[in-house]
VMD Tcl script that draws the C-alpha trace (Angstrom):
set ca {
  {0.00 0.00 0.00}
  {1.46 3.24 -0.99}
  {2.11 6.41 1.45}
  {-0.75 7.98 -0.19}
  {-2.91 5.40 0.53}
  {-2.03 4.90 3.98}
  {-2.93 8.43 4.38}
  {-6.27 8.66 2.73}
  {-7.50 5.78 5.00}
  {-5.69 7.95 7.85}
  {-8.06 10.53 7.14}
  {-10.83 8.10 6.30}
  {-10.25 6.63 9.53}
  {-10.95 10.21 11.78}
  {-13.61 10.71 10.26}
  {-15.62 7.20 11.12}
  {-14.10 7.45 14.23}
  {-15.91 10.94 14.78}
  {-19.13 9.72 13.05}
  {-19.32 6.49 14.55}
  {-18.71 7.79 18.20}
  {-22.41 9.51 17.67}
  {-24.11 6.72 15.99}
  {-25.58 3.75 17.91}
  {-25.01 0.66 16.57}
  {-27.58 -1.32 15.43}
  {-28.48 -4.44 13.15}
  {-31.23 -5.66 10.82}
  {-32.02 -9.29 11.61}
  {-34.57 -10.30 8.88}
  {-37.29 -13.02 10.31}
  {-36.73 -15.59 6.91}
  {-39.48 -18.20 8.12}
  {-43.12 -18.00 9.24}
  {-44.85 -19.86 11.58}
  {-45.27 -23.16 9.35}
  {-41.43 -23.07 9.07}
  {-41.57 -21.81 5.23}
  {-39.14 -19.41 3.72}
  {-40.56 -16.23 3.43}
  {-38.73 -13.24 2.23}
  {-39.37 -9.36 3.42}
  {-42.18 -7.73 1.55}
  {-40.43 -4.12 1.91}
  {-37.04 -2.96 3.90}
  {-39.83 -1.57 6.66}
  {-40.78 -5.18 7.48}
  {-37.32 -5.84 8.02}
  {-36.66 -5.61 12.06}
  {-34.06 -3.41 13.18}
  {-31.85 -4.14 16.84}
  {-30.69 -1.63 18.83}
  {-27.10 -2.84 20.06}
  {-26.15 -0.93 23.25}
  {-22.70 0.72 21.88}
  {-21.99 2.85 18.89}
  {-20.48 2.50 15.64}
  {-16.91 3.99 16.83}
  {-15.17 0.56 17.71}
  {-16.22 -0.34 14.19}
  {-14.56 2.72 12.71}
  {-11.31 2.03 14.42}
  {-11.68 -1.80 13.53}
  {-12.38 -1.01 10.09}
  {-9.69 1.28 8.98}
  {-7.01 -1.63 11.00}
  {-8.63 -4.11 7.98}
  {-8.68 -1.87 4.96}
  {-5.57 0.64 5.79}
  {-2.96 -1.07 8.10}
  {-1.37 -0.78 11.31}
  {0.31 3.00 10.17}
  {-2.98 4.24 8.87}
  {-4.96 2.62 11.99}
  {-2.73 3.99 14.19}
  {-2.66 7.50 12.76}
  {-6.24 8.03 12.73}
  {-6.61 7.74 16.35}
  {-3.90 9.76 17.77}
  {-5.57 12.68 15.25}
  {-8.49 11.62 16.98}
  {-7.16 11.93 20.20}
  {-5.37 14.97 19.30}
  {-8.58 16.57 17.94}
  {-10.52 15.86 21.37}
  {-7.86 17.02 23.50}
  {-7.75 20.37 21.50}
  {-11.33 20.95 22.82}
  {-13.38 19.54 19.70}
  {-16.55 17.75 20.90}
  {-15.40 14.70 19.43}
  {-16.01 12.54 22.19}
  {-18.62 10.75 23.57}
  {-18.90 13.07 26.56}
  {-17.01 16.09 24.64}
  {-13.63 16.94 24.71}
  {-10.71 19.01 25.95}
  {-7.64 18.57 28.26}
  {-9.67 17.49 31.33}
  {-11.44 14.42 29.59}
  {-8.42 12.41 31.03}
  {-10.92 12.22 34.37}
  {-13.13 10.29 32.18}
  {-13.48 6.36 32.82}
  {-14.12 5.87 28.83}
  {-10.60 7.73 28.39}
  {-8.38 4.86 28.85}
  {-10.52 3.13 25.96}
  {-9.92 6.08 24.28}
  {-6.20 5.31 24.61}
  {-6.78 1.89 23.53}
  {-7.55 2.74 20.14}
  {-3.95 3.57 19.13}
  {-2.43 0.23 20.22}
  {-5.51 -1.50 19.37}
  {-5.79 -0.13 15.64}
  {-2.38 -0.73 15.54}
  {-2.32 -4.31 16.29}
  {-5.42 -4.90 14.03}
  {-3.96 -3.67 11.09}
  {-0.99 -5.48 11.75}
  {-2.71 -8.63 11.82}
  {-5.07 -7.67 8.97}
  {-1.86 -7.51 6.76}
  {-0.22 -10.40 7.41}
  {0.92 -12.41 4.67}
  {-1.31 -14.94 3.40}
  {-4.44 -15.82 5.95}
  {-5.08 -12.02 5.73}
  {-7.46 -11.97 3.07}
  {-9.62 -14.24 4.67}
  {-12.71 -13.66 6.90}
  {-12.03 -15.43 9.63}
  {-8.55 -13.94 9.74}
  {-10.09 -10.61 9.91}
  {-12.19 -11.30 12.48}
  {-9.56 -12.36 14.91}
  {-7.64 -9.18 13.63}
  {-10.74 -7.17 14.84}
  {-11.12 -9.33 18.16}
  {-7.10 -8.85 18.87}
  {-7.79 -5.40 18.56}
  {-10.71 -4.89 20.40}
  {-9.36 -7.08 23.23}
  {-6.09 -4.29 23.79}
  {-8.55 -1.73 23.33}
  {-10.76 -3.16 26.54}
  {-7.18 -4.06 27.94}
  {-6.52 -0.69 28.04}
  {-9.85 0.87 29.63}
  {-9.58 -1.51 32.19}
  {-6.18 -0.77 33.51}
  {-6.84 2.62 32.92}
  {-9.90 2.14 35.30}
  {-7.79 1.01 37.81}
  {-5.15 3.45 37.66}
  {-8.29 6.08 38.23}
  {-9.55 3.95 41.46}
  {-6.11 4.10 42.69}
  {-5.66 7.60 43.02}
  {-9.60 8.16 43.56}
  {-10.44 10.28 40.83}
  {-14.11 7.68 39.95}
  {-17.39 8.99 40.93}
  {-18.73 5.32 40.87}
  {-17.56 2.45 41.99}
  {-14.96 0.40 40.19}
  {-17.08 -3.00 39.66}
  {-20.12 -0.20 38.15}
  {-17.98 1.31 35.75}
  {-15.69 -2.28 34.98}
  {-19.55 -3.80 34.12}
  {-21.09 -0.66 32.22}
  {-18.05 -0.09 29.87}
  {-16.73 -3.31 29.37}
  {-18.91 -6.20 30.49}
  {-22.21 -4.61 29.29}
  {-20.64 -3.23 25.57}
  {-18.69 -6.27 25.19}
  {-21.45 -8.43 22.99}
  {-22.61 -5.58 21.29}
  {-18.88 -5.12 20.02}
  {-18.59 -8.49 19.38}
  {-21.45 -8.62 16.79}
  {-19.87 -5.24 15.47}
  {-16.21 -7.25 15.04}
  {-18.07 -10.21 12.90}
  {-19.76 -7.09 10.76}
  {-16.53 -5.72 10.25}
  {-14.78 -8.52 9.11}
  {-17.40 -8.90 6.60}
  {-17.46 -5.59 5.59}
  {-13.65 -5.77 5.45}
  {-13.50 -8.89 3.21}
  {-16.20 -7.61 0.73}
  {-14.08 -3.78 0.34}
  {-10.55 -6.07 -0.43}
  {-12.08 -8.20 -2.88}
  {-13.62 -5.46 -4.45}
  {-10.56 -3.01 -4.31}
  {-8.28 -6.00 -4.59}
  {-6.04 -6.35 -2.31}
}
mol new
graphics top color blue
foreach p $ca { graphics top sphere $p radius 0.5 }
foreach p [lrange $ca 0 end-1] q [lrange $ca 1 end] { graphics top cylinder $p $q radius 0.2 }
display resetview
């Protein structure tokens, strides 16, 4: 992949990253058989169920870029985005500027650099890293560091008492709680992921 690429996902990458972290997630589970047990396909898109998945689309935005751009481009994206929050841009879930440090969703935040990182690494590897089920694991090795990294961050927040809630709350609302949403998101990913490289081949 060429330094210009690598840069255009870079950019690509902040931006779905700032999107995502104000979309919730959700998924469209179409109900294929009726009540005898006989295929039935949707009579319009409306009639198609939608599910609410308790997390937004951000994770999938730094997940995503890892699988189509690399570990440099992965990376890159979220220290801009990092760098744009910190500057006082309401890019956050809960805003932005130097003080969002206090935050118990900052040390995810953190995450996303190594995490991106690591998935893009993985994504690239020579090749299994076409496959689906290769990018999936990219997207779950990634995700994993990312929750890695909220939780010690958690900790190091309890330690010097700077959490409004207690730690086992906040451990089970950010992590426990968002953890099979995100799942789901990794698997839709990798799928996305896989379609985008066949198409732009590579």
């Amino acid at each position: 992949m060429s330094p210009l690429d690598e840069f255009l996902w870079a950019v690509l990458g902040l931006l779905l990253t700032v999107a995502g972290t104000f979309m919730e997630a959700a998924i469209a589970l179409p109900n294929l058989l009726n009540d005898d047990g006989q295929l039935v396909l949707p009579s319009s898109w409306s009639a198609i169920p939608v599910y609410s998945l308790p997390v937004s689309y951000q994770v999938a935005a730094v997940l995503l870029v890892g699988c189509m751009g690399g570990r440099q481009a992965a990376a890159l994206s979220q220290v801009a985005y990092l760098i744009l929050g910190l500057s006082g841009f309401q890019v956050f879930s809960q805003g932005g500027g130097l003080d969002y440090w206090r935050e118990p969703t900052f040390g995810y935040l953190l995450g996303f650099v190594p995490g991106a990182w690591v998935c893009g690494w993985l994504a690239f590897r020579s090749g299994a890293a076409a496959r689906i089920e290769w990018l999936a694991l990219s997207g779950l090795a990634g995700l994993t560091i990312i929750h890695s990294c909220g939780l010690l961050y958690l900790c190091a927040l309890a330690l010097v008492g700077q959490l409004s809630q207690p730690l086992v709350e906040l451990i089970q609302q950010y992590s426990l709680w968002a953890l099979p949403g995100q799942l789901v998101i990794v698997c839709l990913v990798a799928l996305v992921a896989r379609i985008l490289r066949l198409v732009l081949l590579y």
